[in-house]
C-alpha positions as a LaTeX table, in Angstrom:
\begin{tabular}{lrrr}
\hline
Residue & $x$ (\AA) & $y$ (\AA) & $z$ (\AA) \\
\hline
Unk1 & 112.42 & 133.51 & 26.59 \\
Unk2 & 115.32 & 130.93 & 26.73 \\
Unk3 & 115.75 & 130.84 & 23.03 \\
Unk4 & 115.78 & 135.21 & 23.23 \\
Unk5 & 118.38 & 134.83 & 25.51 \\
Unk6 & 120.31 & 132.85 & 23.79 \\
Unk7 & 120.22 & 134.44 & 20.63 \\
Unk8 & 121.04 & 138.07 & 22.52 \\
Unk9 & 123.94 & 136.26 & 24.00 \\
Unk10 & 125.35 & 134.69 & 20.73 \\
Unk11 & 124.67 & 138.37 & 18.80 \\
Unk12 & 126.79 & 139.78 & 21.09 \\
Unk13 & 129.11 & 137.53 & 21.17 \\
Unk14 & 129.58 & 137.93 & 17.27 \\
Unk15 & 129.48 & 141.58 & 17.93 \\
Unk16 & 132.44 & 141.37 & 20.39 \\
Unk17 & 134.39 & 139.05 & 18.56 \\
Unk18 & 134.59 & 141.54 & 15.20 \\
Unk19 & 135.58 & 144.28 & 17.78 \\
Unk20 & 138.52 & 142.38 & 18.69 \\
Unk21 & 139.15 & 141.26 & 14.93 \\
Unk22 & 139.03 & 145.24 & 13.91 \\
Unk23 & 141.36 & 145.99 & 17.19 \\
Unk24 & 143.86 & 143.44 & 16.12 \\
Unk25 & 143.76 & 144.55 & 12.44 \\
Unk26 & 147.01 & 147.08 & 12.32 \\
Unk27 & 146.76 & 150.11 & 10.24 \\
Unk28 & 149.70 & 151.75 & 9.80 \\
Unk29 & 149.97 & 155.29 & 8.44 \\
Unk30 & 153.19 & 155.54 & 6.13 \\
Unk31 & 155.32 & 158.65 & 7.48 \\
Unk32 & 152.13 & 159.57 & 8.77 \\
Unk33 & 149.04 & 160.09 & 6.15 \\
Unk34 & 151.96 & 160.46 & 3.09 \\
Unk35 & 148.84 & 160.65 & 0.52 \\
Unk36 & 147.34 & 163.33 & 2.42 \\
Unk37 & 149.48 & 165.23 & 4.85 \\
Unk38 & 153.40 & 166.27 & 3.72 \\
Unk39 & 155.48 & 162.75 & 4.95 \\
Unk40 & 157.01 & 162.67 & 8.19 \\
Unk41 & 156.05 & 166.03 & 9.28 \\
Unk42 & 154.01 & 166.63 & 12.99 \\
Unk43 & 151.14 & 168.14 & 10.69 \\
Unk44 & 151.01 & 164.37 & 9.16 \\
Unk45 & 150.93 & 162.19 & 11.95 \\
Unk46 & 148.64 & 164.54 & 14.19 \\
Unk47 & 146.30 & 163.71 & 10.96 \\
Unk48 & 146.75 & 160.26 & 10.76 \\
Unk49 & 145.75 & 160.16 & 14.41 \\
Unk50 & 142.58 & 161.63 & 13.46 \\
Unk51 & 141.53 & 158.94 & 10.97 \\
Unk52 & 142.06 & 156.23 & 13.47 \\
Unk53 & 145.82 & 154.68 & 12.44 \\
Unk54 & 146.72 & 152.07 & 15.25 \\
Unk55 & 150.64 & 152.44 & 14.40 \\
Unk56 & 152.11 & 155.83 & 13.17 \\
Unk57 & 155.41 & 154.33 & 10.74 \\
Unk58 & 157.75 & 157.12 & 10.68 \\
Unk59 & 161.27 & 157.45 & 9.43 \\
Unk60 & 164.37 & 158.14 & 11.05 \\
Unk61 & 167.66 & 159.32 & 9.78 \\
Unk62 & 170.55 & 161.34 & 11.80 \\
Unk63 & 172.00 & 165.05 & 11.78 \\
Unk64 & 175.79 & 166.23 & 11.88 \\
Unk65 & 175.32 & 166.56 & 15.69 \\
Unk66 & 173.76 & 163.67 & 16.35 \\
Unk67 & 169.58 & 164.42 & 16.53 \\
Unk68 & 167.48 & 161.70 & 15.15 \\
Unk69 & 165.07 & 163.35 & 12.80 \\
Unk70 & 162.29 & 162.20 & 10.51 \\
Unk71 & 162.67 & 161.95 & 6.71 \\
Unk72 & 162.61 & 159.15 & 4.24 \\
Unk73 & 165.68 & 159.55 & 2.85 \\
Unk74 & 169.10 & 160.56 & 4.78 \\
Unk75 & 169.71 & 163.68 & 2.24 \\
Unk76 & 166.56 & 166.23 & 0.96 \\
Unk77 & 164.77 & 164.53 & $-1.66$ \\
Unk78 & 164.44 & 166.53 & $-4.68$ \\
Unk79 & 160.52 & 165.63 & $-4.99$ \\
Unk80 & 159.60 & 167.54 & $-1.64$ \\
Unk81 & 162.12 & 170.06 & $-0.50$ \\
Unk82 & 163.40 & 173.21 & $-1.14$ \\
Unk83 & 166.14 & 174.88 & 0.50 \\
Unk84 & 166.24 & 177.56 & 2.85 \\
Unk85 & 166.40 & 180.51 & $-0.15$ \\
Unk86 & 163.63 & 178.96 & $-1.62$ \\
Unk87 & 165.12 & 177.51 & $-4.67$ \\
Unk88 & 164.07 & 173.97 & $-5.50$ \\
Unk89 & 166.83 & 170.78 & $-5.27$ \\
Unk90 & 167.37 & 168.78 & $-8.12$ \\
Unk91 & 167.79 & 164.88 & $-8.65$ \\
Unk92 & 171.51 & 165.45 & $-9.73$ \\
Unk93 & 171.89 & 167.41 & $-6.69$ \\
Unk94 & 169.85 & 165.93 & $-4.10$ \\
Unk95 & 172.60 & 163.71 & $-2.06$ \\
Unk96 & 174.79 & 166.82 & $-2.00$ \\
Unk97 & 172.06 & 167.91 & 0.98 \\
Unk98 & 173.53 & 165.47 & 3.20 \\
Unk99 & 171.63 & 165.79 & 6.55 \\
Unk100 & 174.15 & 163.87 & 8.10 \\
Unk101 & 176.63 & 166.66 & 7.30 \\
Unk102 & 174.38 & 169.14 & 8.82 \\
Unk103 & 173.51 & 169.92 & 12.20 \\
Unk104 & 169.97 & 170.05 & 13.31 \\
Unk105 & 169.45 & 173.86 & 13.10 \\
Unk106 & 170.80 & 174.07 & 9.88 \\
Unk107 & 168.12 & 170.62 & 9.19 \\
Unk108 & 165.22 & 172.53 & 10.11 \\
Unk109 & 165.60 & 175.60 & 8.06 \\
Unk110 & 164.71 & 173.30 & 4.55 \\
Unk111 & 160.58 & 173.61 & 3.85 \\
Unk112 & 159.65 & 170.45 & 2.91 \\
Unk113 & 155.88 & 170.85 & 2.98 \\
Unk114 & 155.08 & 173.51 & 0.36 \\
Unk115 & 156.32 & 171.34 & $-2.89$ \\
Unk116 & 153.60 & 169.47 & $-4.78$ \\
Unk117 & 154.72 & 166.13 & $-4.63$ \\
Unk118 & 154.14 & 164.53 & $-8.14$ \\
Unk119 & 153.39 & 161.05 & $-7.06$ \\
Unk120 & 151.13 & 162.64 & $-3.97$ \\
Unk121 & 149.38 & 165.89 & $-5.88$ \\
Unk122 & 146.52 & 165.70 & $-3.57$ \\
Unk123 & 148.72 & 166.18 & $-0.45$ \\
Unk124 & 147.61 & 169.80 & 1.83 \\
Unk125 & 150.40 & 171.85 & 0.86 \\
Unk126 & 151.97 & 173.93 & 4.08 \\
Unk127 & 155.36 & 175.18 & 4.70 \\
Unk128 & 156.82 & 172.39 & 7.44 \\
Unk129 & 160.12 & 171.36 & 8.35 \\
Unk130 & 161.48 & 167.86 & 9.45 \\
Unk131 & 160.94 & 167.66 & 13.02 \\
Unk132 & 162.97 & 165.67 & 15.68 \\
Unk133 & 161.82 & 162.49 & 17.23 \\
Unk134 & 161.38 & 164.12 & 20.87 \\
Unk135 & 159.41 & 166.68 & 19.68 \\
Unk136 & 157.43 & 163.93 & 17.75 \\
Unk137 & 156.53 & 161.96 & 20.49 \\
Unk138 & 155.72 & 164.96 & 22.63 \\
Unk139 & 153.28 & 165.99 & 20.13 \\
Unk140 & 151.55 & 162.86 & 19.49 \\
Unk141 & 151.20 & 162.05 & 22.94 \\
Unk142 & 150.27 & 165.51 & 24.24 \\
Unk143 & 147.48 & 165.31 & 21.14 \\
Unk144 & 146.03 & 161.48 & 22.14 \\
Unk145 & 145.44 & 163.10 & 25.93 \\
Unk146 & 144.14 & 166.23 & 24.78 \\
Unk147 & 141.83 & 164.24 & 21.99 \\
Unk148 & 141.02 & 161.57 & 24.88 \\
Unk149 & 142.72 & 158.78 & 21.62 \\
Unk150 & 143.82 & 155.40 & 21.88 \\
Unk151 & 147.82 & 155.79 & 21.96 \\
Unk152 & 149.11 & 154.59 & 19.27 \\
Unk153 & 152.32 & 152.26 & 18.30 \\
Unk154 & 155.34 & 153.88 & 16.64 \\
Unk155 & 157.21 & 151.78 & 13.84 \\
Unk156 & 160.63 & 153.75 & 13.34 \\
Unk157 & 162.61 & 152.97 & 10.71 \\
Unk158 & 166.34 & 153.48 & 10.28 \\
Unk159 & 166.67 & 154.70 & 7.19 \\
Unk160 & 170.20 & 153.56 & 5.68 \\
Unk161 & 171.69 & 153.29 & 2.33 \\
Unk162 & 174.31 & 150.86 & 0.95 \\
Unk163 & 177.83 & 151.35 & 1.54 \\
Unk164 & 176.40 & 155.14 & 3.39 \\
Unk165 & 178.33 & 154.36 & 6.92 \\
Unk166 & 179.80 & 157.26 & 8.51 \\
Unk167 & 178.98 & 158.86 & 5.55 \\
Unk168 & 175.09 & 159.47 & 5.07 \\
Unk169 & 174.48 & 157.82 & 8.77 \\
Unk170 & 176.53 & 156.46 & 11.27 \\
Unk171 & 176.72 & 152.37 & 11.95 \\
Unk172 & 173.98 & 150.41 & 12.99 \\
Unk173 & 175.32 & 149.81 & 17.22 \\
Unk174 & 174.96 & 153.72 & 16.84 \\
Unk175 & 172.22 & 154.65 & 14.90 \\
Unk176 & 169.99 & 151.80 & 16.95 \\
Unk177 & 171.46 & 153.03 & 20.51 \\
Unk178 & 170.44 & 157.52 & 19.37 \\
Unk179 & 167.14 & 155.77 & 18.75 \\
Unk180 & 166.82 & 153.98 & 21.82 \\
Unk181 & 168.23 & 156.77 & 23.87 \\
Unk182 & 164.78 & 158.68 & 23.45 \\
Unk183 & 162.52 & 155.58 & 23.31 \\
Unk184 & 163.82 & 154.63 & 26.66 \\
Unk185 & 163.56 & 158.43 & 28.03 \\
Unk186 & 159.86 & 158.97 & 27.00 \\
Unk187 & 159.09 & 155.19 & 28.24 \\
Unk188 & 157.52 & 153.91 & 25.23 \\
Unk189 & 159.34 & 150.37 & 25.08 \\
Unk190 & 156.29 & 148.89 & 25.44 \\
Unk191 & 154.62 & 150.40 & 22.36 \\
Unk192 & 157.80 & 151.18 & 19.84 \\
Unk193 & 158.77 & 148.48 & 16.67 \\
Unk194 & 161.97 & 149.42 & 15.01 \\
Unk195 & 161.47 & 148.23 & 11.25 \\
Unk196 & 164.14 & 148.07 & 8.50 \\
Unk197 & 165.36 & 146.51 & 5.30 \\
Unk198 & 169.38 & 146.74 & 6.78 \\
Unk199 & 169.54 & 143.29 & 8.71 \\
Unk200 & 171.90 & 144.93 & 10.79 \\
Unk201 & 170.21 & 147.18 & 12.93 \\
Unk202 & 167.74 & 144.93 & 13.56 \\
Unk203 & 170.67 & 142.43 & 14.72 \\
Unk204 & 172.47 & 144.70 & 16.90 \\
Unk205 & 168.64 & 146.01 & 18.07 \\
Unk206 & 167.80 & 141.81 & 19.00 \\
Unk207 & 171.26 & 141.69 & 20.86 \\
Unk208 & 171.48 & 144.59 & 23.28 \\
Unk209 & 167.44 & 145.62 & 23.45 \\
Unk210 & 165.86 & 141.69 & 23.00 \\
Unk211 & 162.30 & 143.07 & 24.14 \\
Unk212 & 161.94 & 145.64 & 21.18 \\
Unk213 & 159.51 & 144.74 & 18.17 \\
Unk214 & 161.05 & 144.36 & 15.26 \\
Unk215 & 159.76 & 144.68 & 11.79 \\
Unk216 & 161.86 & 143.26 & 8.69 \\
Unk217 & 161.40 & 145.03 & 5.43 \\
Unk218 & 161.48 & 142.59 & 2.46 \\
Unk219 & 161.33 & 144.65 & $-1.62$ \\
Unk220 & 162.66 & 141.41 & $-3.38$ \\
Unk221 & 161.77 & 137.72 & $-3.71$ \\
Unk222 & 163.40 & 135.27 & $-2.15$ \\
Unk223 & 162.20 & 132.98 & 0.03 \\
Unk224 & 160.95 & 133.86 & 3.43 \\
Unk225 & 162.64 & 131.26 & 5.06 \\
Unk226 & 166.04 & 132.22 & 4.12 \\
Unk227 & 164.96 & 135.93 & 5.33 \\
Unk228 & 164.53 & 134.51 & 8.58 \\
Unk229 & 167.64 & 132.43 & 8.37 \\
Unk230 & 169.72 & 135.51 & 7.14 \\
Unk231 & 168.63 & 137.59 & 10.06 \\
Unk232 & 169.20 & 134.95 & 12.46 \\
Unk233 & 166.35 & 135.65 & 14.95 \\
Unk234 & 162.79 & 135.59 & 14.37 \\
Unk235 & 161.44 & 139.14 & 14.11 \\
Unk236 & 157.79 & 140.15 & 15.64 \\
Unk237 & 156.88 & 141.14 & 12.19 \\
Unk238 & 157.47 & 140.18 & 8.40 \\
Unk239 & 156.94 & 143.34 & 6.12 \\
Unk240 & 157.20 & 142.84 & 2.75 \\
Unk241 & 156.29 & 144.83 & $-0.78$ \\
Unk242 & 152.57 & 144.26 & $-1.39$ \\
Unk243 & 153.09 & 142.60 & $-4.19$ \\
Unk244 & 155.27 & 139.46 & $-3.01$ \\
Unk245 & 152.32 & 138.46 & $-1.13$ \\
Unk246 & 150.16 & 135.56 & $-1.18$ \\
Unk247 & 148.20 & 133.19 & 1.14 \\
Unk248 & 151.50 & 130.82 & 1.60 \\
Unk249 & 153.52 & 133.36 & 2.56 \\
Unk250 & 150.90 & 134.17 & 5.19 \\
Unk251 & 150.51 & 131.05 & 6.25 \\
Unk252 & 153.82 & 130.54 & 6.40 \\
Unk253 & 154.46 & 133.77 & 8.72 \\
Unk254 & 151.69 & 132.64 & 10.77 \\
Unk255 & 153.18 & 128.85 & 11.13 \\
Unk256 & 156.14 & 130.64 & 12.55 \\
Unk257 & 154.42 & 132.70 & 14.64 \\
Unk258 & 155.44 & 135.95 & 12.81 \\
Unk259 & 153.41 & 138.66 & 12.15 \\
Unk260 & 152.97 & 140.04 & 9.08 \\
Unk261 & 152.03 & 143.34 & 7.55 \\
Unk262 & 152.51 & 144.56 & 3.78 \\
Unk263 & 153.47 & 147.57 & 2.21 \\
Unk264 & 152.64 & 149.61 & 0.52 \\
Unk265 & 148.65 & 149.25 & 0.54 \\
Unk266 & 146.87 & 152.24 & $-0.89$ \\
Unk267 & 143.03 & 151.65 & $-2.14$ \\
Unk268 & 140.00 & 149.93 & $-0.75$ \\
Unk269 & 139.92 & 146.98 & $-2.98$ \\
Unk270 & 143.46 & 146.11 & $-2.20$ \\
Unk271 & 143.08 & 146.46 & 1.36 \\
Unk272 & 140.16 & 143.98 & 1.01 \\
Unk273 & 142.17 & 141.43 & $-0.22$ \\
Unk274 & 144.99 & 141.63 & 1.61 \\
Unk275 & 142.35 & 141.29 & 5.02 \\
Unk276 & 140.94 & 138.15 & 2.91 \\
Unk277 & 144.30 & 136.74 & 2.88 \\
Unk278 & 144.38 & 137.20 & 7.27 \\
Unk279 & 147.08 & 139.28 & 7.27 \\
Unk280 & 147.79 & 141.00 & 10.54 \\
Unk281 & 147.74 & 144.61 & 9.31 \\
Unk282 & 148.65 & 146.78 & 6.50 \\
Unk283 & 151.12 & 149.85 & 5.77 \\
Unk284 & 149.08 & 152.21 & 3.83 \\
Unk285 & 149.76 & 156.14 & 2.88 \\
Unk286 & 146.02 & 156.77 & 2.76 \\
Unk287 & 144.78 & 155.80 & 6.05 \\
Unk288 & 141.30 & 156.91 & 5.55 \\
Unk289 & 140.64 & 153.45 & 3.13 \\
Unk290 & 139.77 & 152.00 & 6.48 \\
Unk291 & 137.06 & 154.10 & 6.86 \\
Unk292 & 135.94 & 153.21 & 3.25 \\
Unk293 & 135.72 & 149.62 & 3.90 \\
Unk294 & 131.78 & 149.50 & 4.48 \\
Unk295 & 130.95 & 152.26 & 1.22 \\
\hline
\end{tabular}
């Protein structure tokens, strides 16, 4: 009976123990479920709810009069948007549809859900707009209650370009403190990481807001350690391209005691290895491959 006991207690100890390695595993959905849903759209994130994301990445950029709104890129990218009339944008012409130029009405009346997306063609096609970052929120977290849902985290990132001050966005005290502004309103502090490849936002974000997670975005190689030096700060997590990866860099992260989560990690077998390797979560624009893990 002893022995029964003991081998009940050590099952479920094993049992508990996974949990909490699955809980502290961090999926992140890229602008939502980008592979399935139409990226950054309410649609999108309301889905990657449903297949169990822990974080919801989403990407921030700012309008004419000073909204923070979700899109990848600061201007409507030709791949997924068409204007108001209809008509489609083209590469040439795609910066011309400045949304920092535009106020948010104006913003809203571009469809940027009907297009098929040539590196997505299995995304739902639906005529959506790029919502605000209130109106986000309020969705999500009117959805979790509803759907009785973990809440989730939110990694926002402030989507600059080089040399695009005051002309594509405003400066980083600025863009980080419109952000902030609605974190602080909806009280989600607790539960927001700001992520980003411009060093600067992050900087000013360390200086006046020191409790916010912060995420640095890393697309070349060069060491991690003068990354960190660079930034000046150690940030909650290291993010880099999936491909710069490997077990030292990990280890290294870990030694320093730095997250970190890749991007951009988009099939089974990849997300596999990357868990092999012990790192603390991936960035993914299928997050259903979690669900896939046991097939």
């Amino acid at each position: 009976m002893h022995k029964k006991l003991l081998l009940f207690s050590a099952l479920a100890l094993l049992c508990f123990n996974v949990s909490a390695q699955k809980k502290k595993f961090d999926i992140q959905g890229k602008a939502g479920a980008r592979g399935i849903m139409p990226e950054n759209t309410i649609e999108g994130m309301l889905k990657a709810l449903d297949l169990g994301v822990t974080t919801l990445e989403m990407d921030a950029v700012i309008s004419k009069d000073k909204q923070v709104v979700l899109s990848q890129e600061p201007y409507f990218n030709n791949e997924i948007s068409l204007q108001p009339n209809g008509k489609p944008i083209t590469l040439k012409d795609q910066k011309n549809f400045n949304i920092y130029q535009m106020d948010y009405e104006e913003v809203k009346k571009f469809d940027v859900g009907s297009k098929v997306h040539s590196r997505f063609p299995g995304q739902m096609k639906f005529k959506a707009y790029k919502p605000l970052l209130t109106e986000t929120i309020d969705a999500v977290e009117a959805y979790v209650k509803e759907h009785k849902l973990a809440k989730p985290m939110y990694s926002i990132e402030t989507k600059t370009i080089k040399n695009g001050d005051n002309e594509f966005h405003p400066e980083p005290a600025e863009f980080v403190d419109l952000i902030m502004e609605i974190i602080n309103a909806k009280k989600l502090s607790k539960r927001v990481i700001i992520e980003s490849f411009d060093m600067r936002t992050l900087q000013y974000l360390h200086e006046k807001y020191p409790k916010i997670q912060t995420s640095l975005l890393i697309d070349e190689k060069e060491p991690f350690e003068d990354y960190i030096e660079k930034l000046g700060f150690k940030p909650t997590i290291y993010s880099p391209y999936s491909v710069l990866v490997g077990k030292g860099l990990v280890d290294r992260c870990h030694a320093m005691g730095i997250k970190i989560i890749p991007w951009t990690v988009n099939t089974v077998k990849e997300l596999k290895y990357f868990m092999d390797l012990g790192v603390d979560g991936v960035l993914t624009d299928y997050p259903n491959i979690m669900g896939q893990l046991d097939n």
